[in-house]
C-alpha positions in Angstrom: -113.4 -205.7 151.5 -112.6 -207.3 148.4 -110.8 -204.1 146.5 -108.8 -203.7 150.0 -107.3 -207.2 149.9 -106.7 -206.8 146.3 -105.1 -203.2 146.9 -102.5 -204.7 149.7 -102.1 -207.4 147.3 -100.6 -205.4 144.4 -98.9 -202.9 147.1 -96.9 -206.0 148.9 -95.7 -207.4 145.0 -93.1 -205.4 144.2 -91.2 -207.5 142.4 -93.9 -209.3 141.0 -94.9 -206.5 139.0 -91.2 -205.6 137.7 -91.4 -209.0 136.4 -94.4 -208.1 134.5 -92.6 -204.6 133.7 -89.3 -206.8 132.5 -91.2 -208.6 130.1 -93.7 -206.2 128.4 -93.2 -202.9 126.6 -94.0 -199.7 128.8 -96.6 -199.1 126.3 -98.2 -202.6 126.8 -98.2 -201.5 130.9 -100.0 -198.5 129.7 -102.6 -200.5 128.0 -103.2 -202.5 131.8 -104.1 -198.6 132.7 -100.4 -197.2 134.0 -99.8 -193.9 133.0 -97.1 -193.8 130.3 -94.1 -191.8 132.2 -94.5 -194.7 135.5 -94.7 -197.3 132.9 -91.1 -196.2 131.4 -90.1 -195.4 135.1 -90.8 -199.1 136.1 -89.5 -200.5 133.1 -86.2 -199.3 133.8 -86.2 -199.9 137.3 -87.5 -203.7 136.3 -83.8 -203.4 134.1 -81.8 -202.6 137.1 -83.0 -205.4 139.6 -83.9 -208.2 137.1 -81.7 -207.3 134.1 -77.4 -208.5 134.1 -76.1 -207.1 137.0 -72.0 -207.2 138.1 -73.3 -209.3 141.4 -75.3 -212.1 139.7 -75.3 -213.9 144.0 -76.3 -210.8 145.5 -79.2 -209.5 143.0 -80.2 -213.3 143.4 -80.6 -213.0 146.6 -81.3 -209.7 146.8 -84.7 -210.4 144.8 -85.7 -213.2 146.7 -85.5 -211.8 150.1 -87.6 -208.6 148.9 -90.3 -211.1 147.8 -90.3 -212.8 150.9 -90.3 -209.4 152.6 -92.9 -208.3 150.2 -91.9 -204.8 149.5 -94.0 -202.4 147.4 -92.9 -200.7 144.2 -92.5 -197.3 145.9 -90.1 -199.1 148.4 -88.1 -200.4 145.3 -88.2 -197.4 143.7 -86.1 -195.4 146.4 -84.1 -198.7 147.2 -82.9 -198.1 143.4 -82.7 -194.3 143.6 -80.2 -194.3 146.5 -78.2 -197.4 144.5 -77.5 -195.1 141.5 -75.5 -192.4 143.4 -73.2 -195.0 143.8 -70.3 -195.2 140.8 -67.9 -198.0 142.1 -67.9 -201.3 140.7 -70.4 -203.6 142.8 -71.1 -201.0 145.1 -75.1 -200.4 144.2 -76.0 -203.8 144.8 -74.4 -204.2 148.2 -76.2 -201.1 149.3 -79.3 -202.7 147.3 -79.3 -205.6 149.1 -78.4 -204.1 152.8 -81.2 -201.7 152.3 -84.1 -204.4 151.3 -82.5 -206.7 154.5 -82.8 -203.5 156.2 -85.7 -203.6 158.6 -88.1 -200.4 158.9 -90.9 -198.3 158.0 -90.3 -196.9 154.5 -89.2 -193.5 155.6 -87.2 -195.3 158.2 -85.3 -196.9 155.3 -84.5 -194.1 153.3 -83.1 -192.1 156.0 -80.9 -195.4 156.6 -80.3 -195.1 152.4 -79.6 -191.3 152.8 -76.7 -192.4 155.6 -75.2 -194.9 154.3 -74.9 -193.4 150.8 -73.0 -190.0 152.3 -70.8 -192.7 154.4 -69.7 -194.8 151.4 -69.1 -191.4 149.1 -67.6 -189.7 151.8 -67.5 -185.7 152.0 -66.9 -184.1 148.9 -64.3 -181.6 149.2 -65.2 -177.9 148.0 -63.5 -176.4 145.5 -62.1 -173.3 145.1 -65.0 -170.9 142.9 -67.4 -168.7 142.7 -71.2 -169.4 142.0 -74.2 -167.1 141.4 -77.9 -167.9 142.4 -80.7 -166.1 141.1 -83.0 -166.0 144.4 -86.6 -164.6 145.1 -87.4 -160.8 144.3 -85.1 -159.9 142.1 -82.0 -160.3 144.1 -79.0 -162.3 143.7 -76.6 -164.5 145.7 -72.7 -164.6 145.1 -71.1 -167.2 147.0 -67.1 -167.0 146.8 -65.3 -170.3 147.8 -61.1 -170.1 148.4 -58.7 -170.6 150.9 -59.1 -169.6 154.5 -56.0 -167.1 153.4 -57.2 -165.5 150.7 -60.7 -165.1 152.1 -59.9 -163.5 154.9 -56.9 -161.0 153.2 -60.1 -160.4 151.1 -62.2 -159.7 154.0 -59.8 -157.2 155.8 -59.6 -155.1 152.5 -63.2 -154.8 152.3 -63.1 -153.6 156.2 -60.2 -151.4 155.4 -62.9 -149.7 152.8 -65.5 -149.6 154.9 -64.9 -147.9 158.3 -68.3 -147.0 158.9 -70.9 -148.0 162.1 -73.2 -149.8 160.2 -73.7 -153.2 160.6 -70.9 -156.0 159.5 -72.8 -157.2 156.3 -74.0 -153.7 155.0 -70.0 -152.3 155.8 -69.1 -155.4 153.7 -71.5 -154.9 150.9 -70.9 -151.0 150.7 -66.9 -151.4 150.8 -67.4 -154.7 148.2 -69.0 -151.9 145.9 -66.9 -149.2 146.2 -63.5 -151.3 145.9 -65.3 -153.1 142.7 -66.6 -149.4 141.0 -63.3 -148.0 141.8 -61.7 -150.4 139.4 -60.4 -152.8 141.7 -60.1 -154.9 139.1 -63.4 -156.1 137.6 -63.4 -157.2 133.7 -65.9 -154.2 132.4 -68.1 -155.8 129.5 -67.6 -155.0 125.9 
């Protein structure tokens, strides 16, 4: 019974061991028996919540109420992870601190992090290009992104090509072929 109370101990002091983290060397954590790559991992997430920080009030408080609320290092760990998607000035520690205030299981929590992040960015806007994926089996995915215009002028010449009765995606791929072999304008490699 005793390893289980010292086990939830150490789970429910987060920040009691980023303290430790802040003020020792990753290679003196590895010495206590951390594996070298979590050592640096909680080194620099010990930088981000104890180190300066552009919202000295809020990483003040911050800290404190994730000690009273006794949040493990994994918890902190994605708490941080969702913080740095955010670039504005400020911005990381407000959704710091609403997300260890927020109440919840920990996968509760980061679907709340995975929302709120996506509402504060906003949708990102495609841009117009093309991109190439190497997929499974030795086949390969195009994906062409433009304007609804000049997507669909591009689809009617391929059904122009294509007249067949096969099915829409085969006509397409057949009359994509045969309009880029017949030198429908395709850079030819050197």
């Amino acid at each position: 019974m005793e390893l289980l109370q010292t086990l939830k101990h150490f789970y429910t002091q987060g920040i009691g061991v980023l303290r430790i983290a802040y003020e020792h060397s990753p290679y003196d954590l590895e010495s206590f028996g951390i594996a070298l790559p979590k050592a640096k991992e909680y080194a620099k997430l010990a930088d981000s919540l104890l180190g300066p920080a552009d919202s000295p009030r809020l990483q003040r408080e911050s800290i404190v109420l994730a000690e009273q609320r006794q949040l493990s290092l994994d918890h902190l760990v994605m708490v941080s992870r969702h913080a740095k998607k955010l670039k504005q000035r400020g911005a990381a520690w407000k959704l710091r601190a609403e997300l260890i205030a927020h109440e919840g299981s920990y996968k509760e929590v980061n679907a709340y992090g995975n929302r709120r992040v996506k509402e504060i960015q906003g949708e990102k806007p495609k841009e117009p290009g093309v991109k190439v994926i190497q997929a499974k089996n030795g086949m390969v995915t195009m994906t062409v992104t433009d304007t609804q215009r000049r997507i669909t002028d591009f689809t009617k010449t391929l059904d122009a090509i294509e007249t067949t009765e096969q099915p829409r995606k085969k006509a397409l791929l057949e009359a994509f072929w045969k309009l880029i072999d017949g030198g429908g304008g395709i850079l030819k490699p050197q």
